[in-house]
C-alpha positions in Angstrom: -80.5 8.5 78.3 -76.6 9.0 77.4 -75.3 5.3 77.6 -78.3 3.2 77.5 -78.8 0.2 75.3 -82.1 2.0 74.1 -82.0 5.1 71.6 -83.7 7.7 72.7 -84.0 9.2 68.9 -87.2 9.5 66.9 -86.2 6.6 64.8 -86.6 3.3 67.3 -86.7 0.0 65.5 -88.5 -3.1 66.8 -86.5 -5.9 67.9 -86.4 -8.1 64.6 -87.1 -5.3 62.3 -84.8 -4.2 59.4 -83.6 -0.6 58.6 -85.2 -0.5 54.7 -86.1 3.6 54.0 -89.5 4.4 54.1 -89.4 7.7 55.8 -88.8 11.3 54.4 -85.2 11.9 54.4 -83.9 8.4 54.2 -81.3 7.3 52.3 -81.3 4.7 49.2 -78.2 3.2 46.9 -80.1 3.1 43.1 -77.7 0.9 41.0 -77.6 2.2 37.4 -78.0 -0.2 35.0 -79.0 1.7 31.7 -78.8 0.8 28.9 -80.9 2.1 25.6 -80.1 1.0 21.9 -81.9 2.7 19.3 -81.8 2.5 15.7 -84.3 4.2 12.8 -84.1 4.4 9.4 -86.3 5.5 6.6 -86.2 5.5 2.7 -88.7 7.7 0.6 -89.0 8.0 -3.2 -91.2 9.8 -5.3 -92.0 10.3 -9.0 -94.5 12.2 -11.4 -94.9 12.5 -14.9 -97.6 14.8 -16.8 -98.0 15.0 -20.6 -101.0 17.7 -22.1 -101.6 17.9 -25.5 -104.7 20.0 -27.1 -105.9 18.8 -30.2 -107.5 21.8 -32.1 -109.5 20.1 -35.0 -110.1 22.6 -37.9 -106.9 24.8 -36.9 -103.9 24.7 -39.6 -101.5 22.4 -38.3 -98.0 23.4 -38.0 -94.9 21.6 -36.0 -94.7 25.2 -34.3 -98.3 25.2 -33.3 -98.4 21.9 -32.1 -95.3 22.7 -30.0 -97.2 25.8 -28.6 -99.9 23.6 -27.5 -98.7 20.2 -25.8 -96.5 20.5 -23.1 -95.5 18.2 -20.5 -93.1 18.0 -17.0 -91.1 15.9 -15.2 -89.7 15.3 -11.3 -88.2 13.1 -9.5 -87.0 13.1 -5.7 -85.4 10.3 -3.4 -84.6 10.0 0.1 -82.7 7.9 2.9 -82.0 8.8 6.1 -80.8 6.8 9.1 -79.6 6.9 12.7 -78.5 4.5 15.6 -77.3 5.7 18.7 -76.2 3.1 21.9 -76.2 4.5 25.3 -75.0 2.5 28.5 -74.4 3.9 31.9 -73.3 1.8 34.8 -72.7 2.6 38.4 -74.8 3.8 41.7 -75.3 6.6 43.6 -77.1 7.3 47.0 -79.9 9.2 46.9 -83.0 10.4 49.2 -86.7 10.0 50.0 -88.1 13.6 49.3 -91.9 12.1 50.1 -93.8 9.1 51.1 -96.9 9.1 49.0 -100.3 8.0 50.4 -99.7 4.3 49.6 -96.4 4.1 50.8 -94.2 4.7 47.1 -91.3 6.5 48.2 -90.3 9.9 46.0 -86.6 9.8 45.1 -84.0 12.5 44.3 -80.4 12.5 44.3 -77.2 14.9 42.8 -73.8 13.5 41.9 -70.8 15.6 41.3 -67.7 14.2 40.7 -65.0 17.0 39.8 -61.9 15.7 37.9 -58.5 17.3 36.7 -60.3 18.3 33.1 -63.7 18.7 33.7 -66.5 18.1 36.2 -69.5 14.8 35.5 -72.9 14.8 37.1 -75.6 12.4 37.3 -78.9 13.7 38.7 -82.0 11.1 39.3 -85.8 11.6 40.9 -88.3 9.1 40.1 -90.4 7.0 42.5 -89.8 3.7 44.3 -91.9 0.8 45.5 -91.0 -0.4 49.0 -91.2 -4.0 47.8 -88.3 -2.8 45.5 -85.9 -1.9 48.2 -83.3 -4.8 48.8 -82.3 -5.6 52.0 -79.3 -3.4 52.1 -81.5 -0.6 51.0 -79.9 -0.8 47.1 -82.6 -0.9 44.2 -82.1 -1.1 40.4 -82.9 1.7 38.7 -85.0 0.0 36.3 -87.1 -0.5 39.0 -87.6 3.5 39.7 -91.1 4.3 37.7 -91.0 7.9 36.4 -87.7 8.2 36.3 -85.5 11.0 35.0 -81.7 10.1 34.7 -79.3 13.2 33.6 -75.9 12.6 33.0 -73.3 15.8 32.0 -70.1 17.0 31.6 -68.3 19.6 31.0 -64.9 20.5 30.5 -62.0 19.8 28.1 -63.6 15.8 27.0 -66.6 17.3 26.9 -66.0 20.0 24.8 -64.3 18.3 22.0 -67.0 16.0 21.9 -69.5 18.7 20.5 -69.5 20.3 17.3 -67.9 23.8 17.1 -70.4 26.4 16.7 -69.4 27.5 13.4 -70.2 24.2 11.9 -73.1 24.3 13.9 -74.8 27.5 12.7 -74.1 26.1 8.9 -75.9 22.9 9.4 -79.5 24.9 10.6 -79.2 27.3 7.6 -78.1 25.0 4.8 -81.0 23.6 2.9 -79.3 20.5 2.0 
């Protein structure tokens, strides 16, 4: 009824109840607070010597023939290789429930696209939430989203110079060193 204190919309609340998502097509904030650090490093070295030498009793011995028969070989290799990389990504989006699974763990997914003077960023996020998880003003941390997949992009001039050109590229997958 237009003008009455009571909503006449599918989604009534109880008096005293709060307005936490739990239904399909509700929305959540999901704070980002990544942060990954990672850091590996290995070290391999490797030697091997061989000497054969035939002894031929009886034989005339001669510095030629002895040469002939006794040989030996050497090789060496080393090896280092490390790499560290540091990732942080701060901020929050809104996204929404795409499913309510059978014991109540809300499905998540959510698009951000943010187009600037040089370029265009995007941060794209599904995982899945516990209710329990949801704050009161419907915000939750994303390191509290399980299964989680968090893609950040960009493209445009920053972007660009921040790869390798592809001629530089194509030399690093066929050189051998």
């Amino acid at each position: 009824m237009t003008g009455s204190i009571w909503a006449s919309s599918a989604y009534r609340m109880a008096l005293g109840t709060d307005r936490k998502a739990a239904r399909v097509g509700d929305l959540l904030t999901i704070v980002l607070v990544e942060r990954t650090i990672a850091e590996k490093a290995a070290s391999q070295t490797g030697q091997r010597n061989a000497q054969r030498t035939i002894d031929l009793t009886g034989l005339p011995q001669t510095d030629a023939f002895e040469r002939a028969l006794s040989g030996g070989s050497e090789s060496s290799f080393e090896g280092r290789g490390a790499t560290q990389q540091s990732n942080r990504l701060s901020g929050e989006f809104t996204v929404t429930v795409t499913d309510v699974l059978a014991n109540g763990t809300l499905r998540v997914a959510g698009d951000r696209r943010l187009w600037l003077t040089r370029g265009e960023e995007q941060v794209q996020l599904t995982g899945l939430v516990r209710p329990e998880d949801v704050g009161p003003d419907n915000r939750v941390l994303s390191t509290r989203v399980a299964d989680a997949v968090i893609r950040y992009a960009g493209t445009g001039e920053v972007a660009a110079q921040a790869r390798q050109g592809w001629f530089a590229r194509f030399f690093d997958r066929i050189t051998p060193y």
